[in-house]
C-alpha positions in Angstrom: 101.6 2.1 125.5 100.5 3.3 122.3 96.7 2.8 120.9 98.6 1.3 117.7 101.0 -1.0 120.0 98.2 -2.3 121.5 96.0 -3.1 119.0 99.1 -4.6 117.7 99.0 -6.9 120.7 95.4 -7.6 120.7 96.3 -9.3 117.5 98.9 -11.0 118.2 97.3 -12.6 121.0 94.7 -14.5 118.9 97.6 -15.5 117.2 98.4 -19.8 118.0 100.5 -20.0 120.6 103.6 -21.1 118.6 103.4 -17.8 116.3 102.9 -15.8 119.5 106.0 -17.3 120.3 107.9 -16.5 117.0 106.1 -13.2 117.1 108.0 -12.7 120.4 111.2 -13.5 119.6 110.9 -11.6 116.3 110.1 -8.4 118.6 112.6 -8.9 121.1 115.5 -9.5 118.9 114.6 -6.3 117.2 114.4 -4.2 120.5 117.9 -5.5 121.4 119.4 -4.9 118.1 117.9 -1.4 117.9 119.5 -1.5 121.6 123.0 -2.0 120.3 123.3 0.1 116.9 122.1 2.7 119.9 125.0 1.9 122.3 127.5 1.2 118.9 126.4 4.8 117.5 126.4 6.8 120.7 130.4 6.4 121.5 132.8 9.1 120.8 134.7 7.2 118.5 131.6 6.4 115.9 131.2 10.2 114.9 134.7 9.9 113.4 133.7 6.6 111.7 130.7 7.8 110.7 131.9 11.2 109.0 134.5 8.7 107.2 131.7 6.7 105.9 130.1 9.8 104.5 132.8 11.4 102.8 133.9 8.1 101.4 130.2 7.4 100.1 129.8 11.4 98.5 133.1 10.8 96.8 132.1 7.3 95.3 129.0 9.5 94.3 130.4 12.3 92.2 132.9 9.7 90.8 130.5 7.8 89.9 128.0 10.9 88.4 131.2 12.0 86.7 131.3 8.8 84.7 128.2 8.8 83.3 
């Protein structure tokens, strides 16, 4: 673990129980969505998507640079 994790603990352990408690579930539901965009990002079929995305947002860009 990390100096800054920790010390990120230690304070979250003086913390009332109940905001421990949201604290938790705050941090665990972002470890599992981090967990997904992972699993989402790292099949074959997302480089396709994701090269789509790009060319489709550069080309809304120089439209849009073009019109002003």
């Amino acid at each position: 673990m990390t100096e800054l994790l920790q010390q990120a603990f230690e304070q979250a352990a003086k913390l009332p129980q109940m905001q421990q408690d949201t604290f938790a579930r705050f941090l665990l539901a972002e470890l599992e969505s981090e967990r997904r965009w992972d699993d989402l990002l790292n099949r074959p079929e997302s480089e396709d998507l994701l090269k789509q995305l790009a060319d489709e947002a550069l080309a809304a860009h120089r439209i849009a640079r073009e019109n002003v």
